[in-house]
C-alpha positions in Angstrom: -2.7 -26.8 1.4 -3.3 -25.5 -2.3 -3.8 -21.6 -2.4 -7.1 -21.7 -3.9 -8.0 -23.2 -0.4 -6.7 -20.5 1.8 -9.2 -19.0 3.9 -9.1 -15.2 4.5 -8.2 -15.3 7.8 -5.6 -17.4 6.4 -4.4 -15.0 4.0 -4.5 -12.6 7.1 -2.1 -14.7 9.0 0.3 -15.3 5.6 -0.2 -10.6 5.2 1.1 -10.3 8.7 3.8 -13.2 8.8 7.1 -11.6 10.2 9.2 -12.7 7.7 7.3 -11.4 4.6 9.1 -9.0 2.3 8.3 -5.3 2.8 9.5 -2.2 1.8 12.9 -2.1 2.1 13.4 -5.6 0.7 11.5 -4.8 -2.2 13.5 -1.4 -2.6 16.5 -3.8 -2.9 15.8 -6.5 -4.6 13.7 -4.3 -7.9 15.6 -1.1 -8.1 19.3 0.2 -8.3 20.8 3.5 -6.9 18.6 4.1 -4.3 18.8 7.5 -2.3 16.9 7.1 0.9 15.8 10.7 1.4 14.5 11.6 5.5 12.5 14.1 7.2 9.4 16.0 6.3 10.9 19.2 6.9 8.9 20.9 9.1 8.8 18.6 12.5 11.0 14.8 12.1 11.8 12.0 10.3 9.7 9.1 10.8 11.4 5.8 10.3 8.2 4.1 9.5 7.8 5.7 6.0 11.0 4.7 3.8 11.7 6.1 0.2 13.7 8.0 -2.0 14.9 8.1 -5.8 16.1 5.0 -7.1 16.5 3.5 -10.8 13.7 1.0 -12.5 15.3 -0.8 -15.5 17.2 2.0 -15.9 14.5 4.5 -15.2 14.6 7.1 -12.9 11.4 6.8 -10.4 10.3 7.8 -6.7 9.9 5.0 -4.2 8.1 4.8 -0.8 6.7 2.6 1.7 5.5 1.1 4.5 8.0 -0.2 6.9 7.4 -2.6 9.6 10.9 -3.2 10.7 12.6 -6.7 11.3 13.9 -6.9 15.0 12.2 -5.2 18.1 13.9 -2.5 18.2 13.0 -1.6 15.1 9.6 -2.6 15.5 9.4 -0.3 18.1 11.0 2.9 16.4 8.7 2.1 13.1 5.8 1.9 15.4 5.2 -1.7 13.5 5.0 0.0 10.0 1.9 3.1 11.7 2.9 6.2 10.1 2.7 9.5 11.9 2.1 12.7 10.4 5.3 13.4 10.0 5.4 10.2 7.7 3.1 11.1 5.1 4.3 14.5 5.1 7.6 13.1 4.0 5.5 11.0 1.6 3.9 14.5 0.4 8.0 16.3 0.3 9.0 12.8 -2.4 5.5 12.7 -4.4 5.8 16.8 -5.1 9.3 16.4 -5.6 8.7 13.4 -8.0 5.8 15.6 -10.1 8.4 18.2 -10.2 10.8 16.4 -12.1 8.8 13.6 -14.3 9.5 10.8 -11.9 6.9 8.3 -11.8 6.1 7.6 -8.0 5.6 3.9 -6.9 4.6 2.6 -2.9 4.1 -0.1 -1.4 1.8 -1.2 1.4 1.7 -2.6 4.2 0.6 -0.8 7.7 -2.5 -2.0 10.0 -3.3 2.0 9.7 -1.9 5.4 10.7 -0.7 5.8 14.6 -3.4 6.5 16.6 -1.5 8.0 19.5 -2.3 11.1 21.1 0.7 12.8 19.8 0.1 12.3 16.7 -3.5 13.5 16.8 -2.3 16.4 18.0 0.3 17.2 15.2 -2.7 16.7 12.6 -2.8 12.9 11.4 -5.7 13.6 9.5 -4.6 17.0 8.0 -1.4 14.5 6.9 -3.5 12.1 5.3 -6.2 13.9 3.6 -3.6 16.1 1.8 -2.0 13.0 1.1 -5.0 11.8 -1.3 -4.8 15.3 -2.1 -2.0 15.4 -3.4 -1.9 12.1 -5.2 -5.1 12.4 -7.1 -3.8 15.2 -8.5 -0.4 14.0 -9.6 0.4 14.4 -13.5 2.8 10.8 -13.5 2.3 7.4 -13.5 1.8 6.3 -9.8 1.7 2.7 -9.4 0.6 1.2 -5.8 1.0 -2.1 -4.5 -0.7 -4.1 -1.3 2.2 -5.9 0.0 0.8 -6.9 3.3 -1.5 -5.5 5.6 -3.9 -2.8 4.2 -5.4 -0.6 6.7 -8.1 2.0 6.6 -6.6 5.4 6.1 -3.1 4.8 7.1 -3.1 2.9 3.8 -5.0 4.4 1.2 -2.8 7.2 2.1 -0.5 5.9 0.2 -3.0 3.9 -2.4 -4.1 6.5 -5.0 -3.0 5.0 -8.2 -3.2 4.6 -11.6 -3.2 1.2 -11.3 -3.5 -0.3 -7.8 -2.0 -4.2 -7.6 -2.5 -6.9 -4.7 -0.2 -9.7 -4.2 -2.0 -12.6 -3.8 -1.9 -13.0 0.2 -2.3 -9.4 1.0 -5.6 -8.0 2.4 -6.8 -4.7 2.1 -9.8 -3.0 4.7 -11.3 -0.5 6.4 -10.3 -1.8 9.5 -8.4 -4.5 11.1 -10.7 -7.5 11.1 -10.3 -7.7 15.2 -11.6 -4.5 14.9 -14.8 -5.0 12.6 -15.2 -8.0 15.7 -15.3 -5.6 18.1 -17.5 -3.5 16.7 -20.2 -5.0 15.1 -19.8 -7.9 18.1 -18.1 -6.5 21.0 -16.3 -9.4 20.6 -12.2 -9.2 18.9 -12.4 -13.2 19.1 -14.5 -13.2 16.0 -12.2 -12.0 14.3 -11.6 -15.5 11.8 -15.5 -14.7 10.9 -15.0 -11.0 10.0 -12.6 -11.7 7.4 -15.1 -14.2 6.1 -17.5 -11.3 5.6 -15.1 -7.8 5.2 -14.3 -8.7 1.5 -10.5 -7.6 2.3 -8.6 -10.2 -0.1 -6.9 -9.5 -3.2 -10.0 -12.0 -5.0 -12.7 -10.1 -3.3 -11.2 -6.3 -4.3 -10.4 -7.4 -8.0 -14.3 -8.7 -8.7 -15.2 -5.0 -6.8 -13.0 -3.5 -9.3 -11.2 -1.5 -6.0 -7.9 -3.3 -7.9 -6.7 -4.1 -10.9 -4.3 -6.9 -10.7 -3.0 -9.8 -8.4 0.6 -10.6 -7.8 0.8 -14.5 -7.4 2.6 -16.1 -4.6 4.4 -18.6 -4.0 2.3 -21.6 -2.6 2.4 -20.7 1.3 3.2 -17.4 0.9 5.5 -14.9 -0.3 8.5 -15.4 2.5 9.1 -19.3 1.5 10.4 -18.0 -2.4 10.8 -14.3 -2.4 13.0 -14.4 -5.3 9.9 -15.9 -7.4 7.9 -13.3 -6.0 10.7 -10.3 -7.3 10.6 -11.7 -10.1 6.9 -12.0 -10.9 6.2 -8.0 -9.4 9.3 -6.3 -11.5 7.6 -7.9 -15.0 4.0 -6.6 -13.4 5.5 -2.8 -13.0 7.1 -2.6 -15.7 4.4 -3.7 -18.0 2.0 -1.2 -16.0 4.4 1.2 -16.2 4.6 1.1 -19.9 1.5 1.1 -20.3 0.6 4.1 -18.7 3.9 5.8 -20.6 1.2 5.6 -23.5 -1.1 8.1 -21.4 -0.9 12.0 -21.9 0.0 13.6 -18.1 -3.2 15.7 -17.5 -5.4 12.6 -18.8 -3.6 10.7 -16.0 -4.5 12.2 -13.0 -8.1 12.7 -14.7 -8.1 9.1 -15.1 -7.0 8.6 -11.8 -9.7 10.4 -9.9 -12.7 8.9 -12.3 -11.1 5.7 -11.1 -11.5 6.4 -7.4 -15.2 8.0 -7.9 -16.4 5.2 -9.5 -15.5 2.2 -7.5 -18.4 2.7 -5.1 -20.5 2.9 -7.9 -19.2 -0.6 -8.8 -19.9 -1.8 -5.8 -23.4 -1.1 -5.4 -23.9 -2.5 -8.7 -22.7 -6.0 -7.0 -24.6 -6.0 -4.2 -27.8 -5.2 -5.8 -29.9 -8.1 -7.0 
């Protein structure tokens, strides 16, 4: 089947397909010298935010992610890619630490959303992620964020304040899983095929709404067939963004980040209106 056929829930299905790349594999396959750096420094470490310092043609940048895992057991210990608090804290220790010495910070994402357990309610998830978005919005370097898989609600805008915010081609990006949208507005997960139809979650739909600004392409049926082509085709993507936004004074960065976030409601209204 041609891409230009692929449903949404097929996307979906290619987003969440167990041998996509994620983090760590993009970690290894675009950037050299990478220090994984653990623990937010006040509770834990949580396995299912990675990142650290690492090199970018030679440039010195702050990397984190998502991470899903790739065998049960680390399914299991990452929570399949659901931070906790303790997560994005971690993400908050790297980001401060990456405004504190010029590094620009780039994430990738990929998590249905945040961990919804009662534990992690209780240690503040929502504290975590509002200072999260926080904290980005106000960053003074380049941040460059990428949709990788599976964009969830809060869990992954958390990580999703950018300068410039890319999809690759197969990855969705929501509110809410579409089972979840089903269950809601059906009572009835089943539906979930026709939710994607109308949630407006892939990469095609959130470029036109202007909530992205660029789409990785694939490799026809889906990133895991040809990874390599897919490494190659996101490096040349950062690193032009990146160079572009090198142009960009640091105070007019995080200005321009924040008018870019307050305005893409504003776009969307505009679209839906006749």
């Amino acid at each position: 089947m041609a891409k230009a056929e692929l449903t949404p829930a097929q996307r979906l299905a290619l987003a969440r397909h167990p041998e996509r790349p994620g983090t760590v594999e993009f970690i290894q396959n675009l950037f050299t010298d990478f220090f994984e750096q653990r623990g937010d420094r006040l509770c834990a470490d949580d396995g299912s935010i990675c990142g650290g310092i690492a090199r970018f043609h030679g440039r010195s940048v702050t990397v984190l992610g998502h991470r899903k895992g790739r065998t049960l057991e680390e399914h299991v210990a990452c929570r399949f890619g659901m931070p906790t608090p303790e997560g994005y804290r971690k993400a908050q220790r790297l980001m401060t630490q990456a405004e504190k010495f010029r590094r620009p910070v780039i994430t990738f994402i990929d998590t249905p959303g945040a961990y919804p357990g009662l534990e992690a309610e209780a240690r503040g998830q929502g504290e975590a992620i509002a200072r999260c978005l926080a904290l980005m919005s106000s960053l003074t370097v380049p941040v460059l964020c990428v949709v990788t898989g599976e964009g969830g609600s809060g869990g992954a805008l958390a990580l999703g304040v950018g300068n410039r915010v890319l999809m690759l081609e197969n990855a969705v990006y929501s509110v809410l899983s579409p089972e979840g949208f089903a269950s809601i507005l059906w009572k009835d997960a089943s539906r979930s095929a026709e939710a994607c139809d109308v949630m407006k979650l892939t990469a095609a739909d959130l470029l036109e709404l202007g909530v992205i600004d660029g789409i990785i392409p694939e490799p026809e049926g889906g990133a895991h067939l040809a990874p390599q082509v897919l490494y190659r085709a996101l490096d040349a993507a950062l690193a032009r963004e990146l160079g572009e936004l090198d142009k960009v004074r640091p105070a007019a960065l995080a200005a321009a980040r924040y008018q870019k976030f307050r305005k893409m409601g504003e776009q969307a209204l505009r679209k839906e209106r006749p």
